[in-house]
N, C-alpha and C positions, 0 to 999 in steps of 0.2 A: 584677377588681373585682366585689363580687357586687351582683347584679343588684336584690339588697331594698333596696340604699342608694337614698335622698333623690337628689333632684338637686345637692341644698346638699348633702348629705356626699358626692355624686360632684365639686363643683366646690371644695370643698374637698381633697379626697383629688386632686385634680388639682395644685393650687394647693402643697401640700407636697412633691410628687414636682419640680415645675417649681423649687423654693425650693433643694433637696437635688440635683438634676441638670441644673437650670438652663444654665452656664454651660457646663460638659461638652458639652452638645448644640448650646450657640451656638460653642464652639468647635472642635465636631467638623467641622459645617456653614462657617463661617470653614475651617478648613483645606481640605476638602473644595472647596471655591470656589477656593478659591488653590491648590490644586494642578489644578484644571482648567483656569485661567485660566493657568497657569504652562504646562501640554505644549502649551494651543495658541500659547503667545510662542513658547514652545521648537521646534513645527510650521513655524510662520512663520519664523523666524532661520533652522531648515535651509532652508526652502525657497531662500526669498533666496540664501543664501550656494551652494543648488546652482546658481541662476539665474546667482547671480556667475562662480563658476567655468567653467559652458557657456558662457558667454560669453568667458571669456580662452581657453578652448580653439580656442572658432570664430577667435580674434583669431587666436592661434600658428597656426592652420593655413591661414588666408586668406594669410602669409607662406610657403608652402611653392613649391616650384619657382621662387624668383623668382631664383635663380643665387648670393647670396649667403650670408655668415654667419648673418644674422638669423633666418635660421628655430632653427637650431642652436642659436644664444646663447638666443631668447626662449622655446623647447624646451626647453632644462633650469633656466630660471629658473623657469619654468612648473612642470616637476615636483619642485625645489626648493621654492615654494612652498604646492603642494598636495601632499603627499608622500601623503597617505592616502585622493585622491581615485581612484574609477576613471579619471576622465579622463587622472590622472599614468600608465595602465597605456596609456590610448590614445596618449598622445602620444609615449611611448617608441615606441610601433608605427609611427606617422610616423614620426619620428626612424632610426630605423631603416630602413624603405622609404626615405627618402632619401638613407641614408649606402648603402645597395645598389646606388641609381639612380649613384654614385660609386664605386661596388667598394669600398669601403675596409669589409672583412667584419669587422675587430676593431672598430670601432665599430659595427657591425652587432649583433656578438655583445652586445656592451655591452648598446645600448640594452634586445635583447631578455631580457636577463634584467633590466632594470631592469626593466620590462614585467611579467614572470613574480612580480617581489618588490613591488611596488608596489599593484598590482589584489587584491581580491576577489571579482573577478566572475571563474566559472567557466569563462567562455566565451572571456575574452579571453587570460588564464592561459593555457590549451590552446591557444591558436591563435598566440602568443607559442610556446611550448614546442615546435609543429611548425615554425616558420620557423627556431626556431634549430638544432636538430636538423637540416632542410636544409643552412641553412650549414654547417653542421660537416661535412657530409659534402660539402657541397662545395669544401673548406678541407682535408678529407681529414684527418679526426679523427674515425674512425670508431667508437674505443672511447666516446669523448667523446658522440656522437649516441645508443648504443644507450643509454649510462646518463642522458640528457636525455630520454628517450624512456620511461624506468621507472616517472618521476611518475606519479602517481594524478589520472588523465584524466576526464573523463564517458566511460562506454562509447562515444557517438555517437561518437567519433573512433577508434577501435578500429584500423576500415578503415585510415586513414591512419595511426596511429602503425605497426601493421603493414607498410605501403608500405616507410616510409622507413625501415625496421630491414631491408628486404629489401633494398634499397637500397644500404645502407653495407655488410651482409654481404655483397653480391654483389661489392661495393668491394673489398672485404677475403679474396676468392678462397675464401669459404664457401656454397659452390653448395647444398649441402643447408639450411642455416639459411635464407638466400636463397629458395631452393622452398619451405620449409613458412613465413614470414612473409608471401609472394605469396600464399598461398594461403588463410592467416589472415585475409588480406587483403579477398580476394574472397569469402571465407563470411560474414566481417563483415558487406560491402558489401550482401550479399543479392539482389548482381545477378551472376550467374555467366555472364553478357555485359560485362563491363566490357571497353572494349574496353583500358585504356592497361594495368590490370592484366595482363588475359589475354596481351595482347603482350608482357608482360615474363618472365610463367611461358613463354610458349611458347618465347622467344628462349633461357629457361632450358633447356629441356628441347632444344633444337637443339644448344645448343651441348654439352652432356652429351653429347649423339648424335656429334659431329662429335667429340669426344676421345676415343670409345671405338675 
């Protein structure tokens, strides 16, 4: 706008641009409003329905040890109805600890890989993925544990995927894979005091001695 205009041709020269872009700008502002107003309904709604959910999770698990079905039944109606919540990944994790505390290890395996397909969270995925790998090796499905053990982990579990591939190899009368996973192991762990690792390299290395 140049600076020589009148104030009447500046509120004029105002008055033509508002006449020509008027509505553009009341609707820009209109949308602009409703979509603020709309992520925070939208903020709200999730939160709610996460409150909902921790809540039916605390219900299923207040059911657990009571000796009955009900944990069970109310366990997978639970992950039935949240299918795409983390919680569906935690409650398979119960589910599983309890079908354990019962030995019955095919519904063990189940729940954990429902567990492993369910969640998003990094953390529970991996921690899912080394119980099951356990069982399997203690079910004595060894090929089975090292390839559940392949998955792409956070590095923090290194130490332990390593463990329990030592583990199944040693299962599996592979002394040397055995030795250098123990060992991946305890370099992971960054504590080359571990005592349950070390015990199990050294138990390695004894018995190599005694068969020579």
């Amino acid at each position: 706008m140049d600076i020589h205009q009148t104030e009447e041709e500046q509120v004029e020269q105002i008055k033509k641009i508002w006449q020509e872009y008027g509505n553009a700008i009341i609707t820009g502002l209109v949308l602009g409003l409703g979509g603020f107003i709309a992520y925070g309904y939208y903020n709200q709604n999730k939160l709610a329905e996460e409150m909902t959910t921790s809540d039916g999770y605390q219900q299923v698990l207040e059911l657990a040890g009571e000796g009955d079905e009900s944990f069970q039944n109310k366990g997978n109606e639970f992950i039935k109805a949240n299918p795409e919540s983390n919680y569906a990944g935690l409650t398979a994790l119960a589910l599983a600890k309890d079908s354990a505390e019962h030995k019955d290890w095919a519904q063990v395996e189940k729940y954990l890989n429902t567990a492993i397909e369910k969640t998003n969270d990094k953390g529970i995925k991996a921690l899912a993925t080394l119980r099951l790998a356990k069982v399997q090796v203690q079910t004595e499905q060894y090929d089975a544990a090292i390839a559940t053990l392949s998955a792409t982990l956070p590095e923090s579990y290194k130490a332990s995927i390593e463990e329990i591939k030592g583990d199944a190899y040693l299962k599996q009368g592979n002394q040397d894979k055995a030795r250098a996973a123990y060992q991946a192991a305890i370099d992971a762990s960054g504590q080359a005091g571990n005592p349950v690792l070390q015990m199990k390299l050294d138990d390695l290395a004894e018995t190599v001695v005694l068969t020579k």
